[in-house]
KEZA-827348 format. One record per atom (N, C-alpha, C): x, y, z; residue in three letters; atom name. Coordinates in nm, 2 decimals. Example, Ala and Ser with C-alpha at 12.3 -4.5 7.8 and 13.67 -1.06 7.14 Angstrom:
      c1      c2      c3  type  atom
    1.32   -0.57    0.78   ALA     N
    1.23   -0.45    0.78   ALA    CA
    1.32   -0.33    0.78   ALA     C
    1.28   -0.22    0.71   SER     N
    1.37   -0.11    0.71   SER    CA
    1.29    0.00    0.79   SER     C
end
This chain:
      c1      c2      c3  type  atom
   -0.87   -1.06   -2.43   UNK     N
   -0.84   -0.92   -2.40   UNK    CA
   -0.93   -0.83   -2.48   UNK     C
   -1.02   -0.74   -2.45   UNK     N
   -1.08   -0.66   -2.47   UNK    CA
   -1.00   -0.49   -2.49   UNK     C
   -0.97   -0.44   -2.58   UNK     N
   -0.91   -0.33   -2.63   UNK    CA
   -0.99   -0.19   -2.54   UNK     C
   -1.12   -0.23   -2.55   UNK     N
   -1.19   -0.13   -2.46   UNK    CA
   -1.13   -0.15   -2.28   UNK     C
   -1.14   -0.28   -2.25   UNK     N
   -1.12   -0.25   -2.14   UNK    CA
   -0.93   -0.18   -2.12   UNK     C
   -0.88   -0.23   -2.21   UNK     N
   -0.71   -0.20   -2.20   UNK    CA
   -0.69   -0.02   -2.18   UNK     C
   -0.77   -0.02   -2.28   UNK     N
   -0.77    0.19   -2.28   UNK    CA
   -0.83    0.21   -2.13   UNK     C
   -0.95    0.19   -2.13   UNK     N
   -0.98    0.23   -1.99   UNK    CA
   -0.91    0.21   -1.88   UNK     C
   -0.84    0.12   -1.87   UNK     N
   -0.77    0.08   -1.75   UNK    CA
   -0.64    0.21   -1.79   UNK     C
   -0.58    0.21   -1.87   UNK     N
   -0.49    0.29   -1.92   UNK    CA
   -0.52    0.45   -1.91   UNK     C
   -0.60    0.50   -1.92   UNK     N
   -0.68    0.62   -1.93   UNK    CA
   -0.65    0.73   -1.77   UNK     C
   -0.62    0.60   -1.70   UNK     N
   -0.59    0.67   -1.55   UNK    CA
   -0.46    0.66   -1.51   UNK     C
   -0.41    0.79   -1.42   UNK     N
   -0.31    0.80   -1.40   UNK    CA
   -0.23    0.75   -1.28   UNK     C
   -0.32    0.70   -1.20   UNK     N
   -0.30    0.58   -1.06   UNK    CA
   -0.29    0.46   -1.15   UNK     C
   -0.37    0.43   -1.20   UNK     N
   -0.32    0.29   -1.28   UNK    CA
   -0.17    0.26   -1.38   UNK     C
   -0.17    0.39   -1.44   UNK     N
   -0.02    0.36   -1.54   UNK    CA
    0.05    0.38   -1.44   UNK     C
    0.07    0.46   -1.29   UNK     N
    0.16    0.45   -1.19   UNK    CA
    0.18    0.33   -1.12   UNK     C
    0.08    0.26   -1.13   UNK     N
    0.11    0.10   -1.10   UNK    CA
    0.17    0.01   -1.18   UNK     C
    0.13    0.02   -1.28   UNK     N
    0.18   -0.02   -1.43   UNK    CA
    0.33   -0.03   -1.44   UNK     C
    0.37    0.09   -1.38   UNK     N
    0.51    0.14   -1.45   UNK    CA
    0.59    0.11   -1.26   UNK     C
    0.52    0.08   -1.12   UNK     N
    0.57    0.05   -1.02   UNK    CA
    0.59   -0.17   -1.07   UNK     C
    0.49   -0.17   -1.11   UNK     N
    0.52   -0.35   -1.13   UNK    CA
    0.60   -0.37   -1.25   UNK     C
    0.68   -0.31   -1.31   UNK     N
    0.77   -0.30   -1.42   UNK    CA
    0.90   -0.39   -1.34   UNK     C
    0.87   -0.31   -1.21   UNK     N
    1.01   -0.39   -1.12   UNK    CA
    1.02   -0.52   -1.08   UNK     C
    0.88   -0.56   -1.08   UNK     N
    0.86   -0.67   -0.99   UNK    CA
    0.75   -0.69   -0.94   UNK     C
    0.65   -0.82   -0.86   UNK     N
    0.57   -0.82   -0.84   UNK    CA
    0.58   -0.76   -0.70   UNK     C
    0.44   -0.74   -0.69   UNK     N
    0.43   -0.61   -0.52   UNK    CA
    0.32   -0.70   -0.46   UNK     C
    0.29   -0.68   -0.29   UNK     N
    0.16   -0.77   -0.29   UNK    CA
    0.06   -0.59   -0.24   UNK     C
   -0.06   -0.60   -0.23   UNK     N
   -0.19   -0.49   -0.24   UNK    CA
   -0.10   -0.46   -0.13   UNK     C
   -0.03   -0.46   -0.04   UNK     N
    0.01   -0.34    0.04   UNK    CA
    0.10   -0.25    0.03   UNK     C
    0.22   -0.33   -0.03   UNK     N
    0.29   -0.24   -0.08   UNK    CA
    0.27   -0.17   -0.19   UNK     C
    0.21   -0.20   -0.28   UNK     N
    0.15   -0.08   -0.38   UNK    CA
    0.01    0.01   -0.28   UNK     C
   -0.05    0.01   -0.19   UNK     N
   -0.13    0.09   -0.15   UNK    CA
   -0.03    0.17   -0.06   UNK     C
    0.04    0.14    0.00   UNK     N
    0.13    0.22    0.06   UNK    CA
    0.21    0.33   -0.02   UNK     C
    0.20    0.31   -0.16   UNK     N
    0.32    0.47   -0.21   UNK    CA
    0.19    0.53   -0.27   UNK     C
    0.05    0.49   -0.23   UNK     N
   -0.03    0.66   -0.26   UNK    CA
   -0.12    0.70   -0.14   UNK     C
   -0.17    0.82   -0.14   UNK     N
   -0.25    0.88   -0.04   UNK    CA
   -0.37    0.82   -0.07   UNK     C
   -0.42    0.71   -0.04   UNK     N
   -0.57    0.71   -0.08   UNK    CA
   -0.59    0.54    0.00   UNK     C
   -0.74    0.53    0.02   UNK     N
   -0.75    0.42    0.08   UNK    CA
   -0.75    0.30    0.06   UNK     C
   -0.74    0.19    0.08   UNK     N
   -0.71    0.04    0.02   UNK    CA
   -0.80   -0.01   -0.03   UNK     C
   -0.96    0.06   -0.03   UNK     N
   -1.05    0.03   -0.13   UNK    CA
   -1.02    0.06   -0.24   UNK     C
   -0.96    0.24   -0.26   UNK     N
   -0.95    0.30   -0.37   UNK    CA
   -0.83    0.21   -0.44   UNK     C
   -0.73    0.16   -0.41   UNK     N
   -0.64    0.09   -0.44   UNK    CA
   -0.73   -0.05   -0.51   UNK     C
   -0.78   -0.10   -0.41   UNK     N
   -0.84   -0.25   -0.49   UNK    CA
   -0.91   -0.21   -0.60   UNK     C
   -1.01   -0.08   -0.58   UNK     N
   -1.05   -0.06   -0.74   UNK    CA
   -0.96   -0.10   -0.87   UNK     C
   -0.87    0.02   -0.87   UNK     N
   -0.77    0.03   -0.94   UNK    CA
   -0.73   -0.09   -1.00   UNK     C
   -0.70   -0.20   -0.90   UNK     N
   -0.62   -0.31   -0.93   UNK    CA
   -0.74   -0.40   -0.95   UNK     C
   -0.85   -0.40   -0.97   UNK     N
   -0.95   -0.47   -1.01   UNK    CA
   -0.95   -0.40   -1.15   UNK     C
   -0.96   -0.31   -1.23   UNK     N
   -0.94   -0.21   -1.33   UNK    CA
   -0.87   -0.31   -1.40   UNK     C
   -0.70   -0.33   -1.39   UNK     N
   -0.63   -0.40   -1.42   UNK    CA
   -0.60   -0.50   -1.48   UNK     C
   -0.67   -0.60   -1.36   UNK     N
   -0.72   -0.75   -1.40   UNK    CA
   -0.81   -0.72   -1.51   UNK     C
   -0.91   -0.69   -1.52   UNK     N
   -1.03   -0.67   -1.59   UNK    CA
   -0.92   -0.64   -1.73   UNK     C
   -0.88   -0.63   -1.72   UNK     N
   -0.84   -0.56   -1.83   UNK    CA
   -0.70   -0.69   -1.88   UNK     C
   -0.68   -0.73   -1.81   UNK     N
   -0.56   -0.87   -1.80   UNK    CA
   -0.43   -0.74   -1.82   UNK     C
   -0.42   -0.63   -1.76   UNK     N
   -0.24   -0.61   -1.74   UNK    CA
   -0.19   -0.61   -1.67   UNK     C
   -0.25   -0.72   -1.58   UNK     N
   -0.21   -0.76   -1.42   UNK    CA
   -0.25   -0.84   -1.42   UNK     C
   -0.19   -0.97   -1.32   UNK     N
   -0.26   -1.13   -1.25   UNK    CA
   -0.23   -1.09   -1.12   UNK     C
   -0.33   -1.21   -1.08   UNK     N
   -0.27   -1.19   -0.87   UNK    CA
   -0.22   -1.31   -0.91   UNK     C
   -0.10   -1.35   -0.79   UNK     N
   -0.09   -1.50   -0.71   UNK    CA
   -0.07   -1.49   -0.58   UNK     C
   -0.18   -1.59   -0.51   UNK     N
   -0.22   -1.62   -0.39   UNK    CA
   -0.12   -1.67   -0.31   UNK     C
   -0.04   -1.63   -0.23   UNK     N
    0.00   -1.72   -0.11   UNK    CA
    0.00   -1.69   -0.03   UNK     C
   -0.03   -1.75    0.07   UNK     N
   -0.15   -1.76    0.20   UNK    CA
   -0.17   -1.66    0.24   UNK     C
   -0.15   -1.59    0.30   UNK     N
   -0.26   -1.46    0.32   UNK    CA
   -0.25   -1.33    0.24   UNK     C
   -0.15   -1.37    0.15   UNK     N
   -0.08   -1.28    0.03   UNK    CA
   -0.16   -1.27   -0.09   UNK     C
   -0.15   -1.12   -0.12   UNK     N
   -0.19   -1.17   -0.29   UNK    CA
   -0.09   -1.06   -0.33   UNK     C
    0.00   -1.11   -0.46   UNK     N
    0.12   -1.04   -0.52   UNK    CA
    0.06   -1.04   -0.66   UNK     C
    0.08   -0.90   -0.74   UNK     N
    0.06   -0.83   -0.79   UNK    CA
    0.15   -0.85   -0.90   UNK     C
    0.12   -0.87   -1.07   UNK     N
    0.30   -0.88   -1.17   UNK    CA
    0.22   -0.83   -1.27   UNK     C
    0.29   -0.75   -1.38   UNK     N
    0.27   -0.70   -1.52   UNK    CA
    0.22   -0.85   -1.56   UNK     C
    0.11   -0.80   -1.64   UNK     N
    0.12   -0.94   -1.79   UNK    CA
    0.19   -0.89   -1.89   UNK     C
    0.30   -0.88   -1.91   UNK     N
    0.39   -0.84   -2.01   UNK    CA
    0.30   -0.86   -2.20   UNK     C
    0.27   -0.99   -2.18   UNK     N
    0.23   -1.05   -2.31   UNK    CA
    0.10   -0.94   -2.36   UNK     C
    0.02   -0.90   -2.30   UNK     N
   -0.10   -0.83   -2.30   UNK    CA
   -0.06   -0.66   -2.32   UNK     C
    0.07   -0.63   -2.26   UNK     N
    0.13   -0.50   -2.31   UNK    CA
    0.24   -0.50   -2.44   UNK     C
    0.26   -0.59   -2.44   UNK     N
    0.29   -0.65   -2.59   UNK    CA
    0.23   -0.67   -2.73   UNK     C
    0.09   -0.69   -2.67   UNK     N
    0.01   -0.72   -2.80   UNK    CA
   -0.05   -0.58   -2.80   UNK     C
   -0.08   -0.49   -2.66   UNK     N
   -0.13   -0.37   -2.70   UNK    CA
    0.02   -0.28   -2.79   UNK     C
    0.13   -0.31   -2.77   UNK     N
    0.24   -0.25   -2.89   UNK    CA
    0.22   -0.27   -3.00   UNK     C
    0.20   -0.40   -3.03   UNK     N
    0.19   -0.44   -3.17   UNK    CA
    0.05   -0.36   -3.25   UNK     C
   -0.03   -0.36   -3.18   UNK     N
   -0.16   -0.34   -3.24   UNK    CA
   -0.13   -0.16   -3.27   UNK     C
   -0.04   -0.08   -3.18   UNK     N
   -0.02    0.02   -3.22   UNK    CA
    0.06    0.10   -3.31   UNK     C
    0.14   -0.03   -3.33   UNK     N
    0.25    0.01   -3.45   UNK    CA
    0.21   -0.05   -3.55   UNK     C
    0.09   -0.20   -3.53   UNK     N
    0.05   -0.18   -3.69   UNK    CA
   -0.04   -0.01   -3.76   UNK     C
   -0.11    0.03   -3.68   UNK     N
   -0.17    0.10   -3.70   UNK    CA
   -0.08    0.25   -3.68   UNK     C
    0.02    0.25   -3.70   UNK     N
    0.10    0.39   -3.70   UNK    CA
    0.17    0.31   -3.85   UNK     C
    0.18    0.18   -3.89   UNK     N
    0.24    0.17   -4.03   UNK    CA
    0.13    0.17   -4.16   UNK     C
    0.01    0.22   -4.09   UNK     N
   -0.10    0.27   -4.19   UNK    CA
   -0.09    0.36   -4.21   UNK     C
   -0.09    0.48   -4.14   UNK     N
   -0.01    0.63   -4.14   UNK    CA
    0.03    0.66   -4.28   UNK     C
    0.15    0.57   -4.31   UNK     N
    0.21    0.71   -4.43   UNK    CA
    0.36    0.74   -4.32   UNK     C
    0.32    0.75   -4.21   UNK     N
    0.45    0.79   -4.17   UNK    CA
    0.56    0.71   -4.07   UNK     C
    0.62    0.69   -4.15   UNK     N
    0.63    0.52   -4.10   UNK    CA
    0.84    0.58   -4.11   UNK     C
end
């Protein structure tokens, strides 16, 4: 996992809305392109963003690809930000 790519993927506001839609559950590319105004390329961007970034996996079944949090990868992005808020002083 690359820290640069995590912020960047993070940095946009279609993507933490995905983020925070697969909190529920995995979705496949339609149902998450379906709750925004924009096209299903602009969508696969996005969710290519994601992967790149590992805070998302696909899994393939058969003509499906479903969409799930990597939990562990938003995990380690917590940790890395509370060690660095217990450097602070204000702890």
């Amino acid at each position: 996992m690359s820290f640069a790519d995590t912020f960047k993927a993070l940095s946009d506001p279609v993507r933490r809305e995905i983020l925070q839609m697969l909190k529920a559950g995995r979705m496949s590319a339609g149902e998450i392109a379906s709750r925004f105004d924009m096209t299903q390329a602009s969508v696969s961007y996005h969710l290519s963003i994601l992967k790149k970034a590992e805070l998302i996996f696909e899994t393939r079944e058969g003509t499906f690809i479903y969409y799930e949090l990597n939990v562990s990868v938003v995990e380690e992005v917590m940790m890395w930000l509370a060690e660095l808020k217990r450097g602070t002083g204000n702890e």
